[in-house]
C-alpha positions in Angstrom: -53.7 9.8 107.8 -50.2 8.2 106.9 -48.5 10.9 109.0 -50.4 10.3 112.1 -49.7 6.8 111.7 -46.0 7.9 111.3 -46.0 9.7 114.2 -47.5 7.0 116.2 -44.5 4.9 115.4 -42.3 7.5 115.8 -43.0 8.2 119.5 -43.6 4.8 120.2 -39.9 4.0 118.7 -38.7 6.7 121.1 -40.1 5.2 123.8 -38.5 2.1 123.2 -35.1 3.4 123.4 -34.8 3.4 127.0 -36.5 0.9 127.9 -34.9 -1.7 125.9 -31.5 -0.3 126.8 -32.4 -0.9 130.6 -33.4 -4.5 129.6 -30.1 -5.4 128.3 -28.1 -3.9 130.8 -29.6 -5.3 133.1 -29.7 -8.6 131.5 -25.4 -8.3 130.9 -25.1 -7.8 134.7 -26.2 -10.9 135.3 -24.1 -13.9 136.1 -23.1 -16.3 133.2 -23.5 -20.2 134.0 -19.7 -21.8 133.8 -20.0 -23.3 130.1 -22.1 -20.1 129.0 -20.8 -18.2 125.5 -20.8 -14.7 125.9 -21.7 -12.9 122.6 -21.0 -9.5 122.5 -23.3 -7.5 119.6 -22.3 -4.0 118.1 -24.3 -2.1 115.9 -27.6 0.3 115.9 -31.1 0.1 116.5 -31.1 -3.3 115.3 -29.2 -4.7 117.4 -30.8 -3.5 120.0 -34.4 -4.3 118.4 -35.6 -1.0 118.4 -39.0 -1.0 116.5 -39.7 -4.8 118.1 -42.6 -5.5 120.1 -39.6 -6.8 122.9 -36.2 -6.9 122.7 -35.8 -10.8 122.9 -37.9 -9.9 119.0 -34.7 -9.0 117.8 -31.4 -10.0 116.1 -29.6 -10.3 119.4 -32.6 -11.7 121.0 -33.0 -14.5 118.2 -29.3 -15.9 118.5 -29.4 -15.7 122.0 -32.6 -18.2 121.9 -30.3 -21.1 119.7 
């Protein structure tokens, strides 16, 4: 039972990958308003909320919302 639920998580992980990586691309390309702070995150999979239900769920997502 705990390895199918594993696995579950697992693949759904995987599929996250890409998508979130298209979501803040996409979201960098964007023009920044004149007074705007650009904050530029390195780092892994938590940076780029990978296990989140979206990516605005986490770390990068959370500063950007103060």
């Amino acid at each position: 039972m705990l390895l199918g639920v594993v696995g579950v998580r697992l693949a759904a992980v995987r599929r996250q990958g890409p998508r979130h990586t298209r979501y803040w691309r996409a979201l960098a390309g964007q023009p920044a308003p004149p007074n705007a702070i650009r904050l530029v995150a390195l780092g892994d999979s938590t940076v780029q909320a990978i296990g989140a239900a979206r990516p605005l769920d986490g770390l990068v997502g959370r500063a950007q919302a103060y």
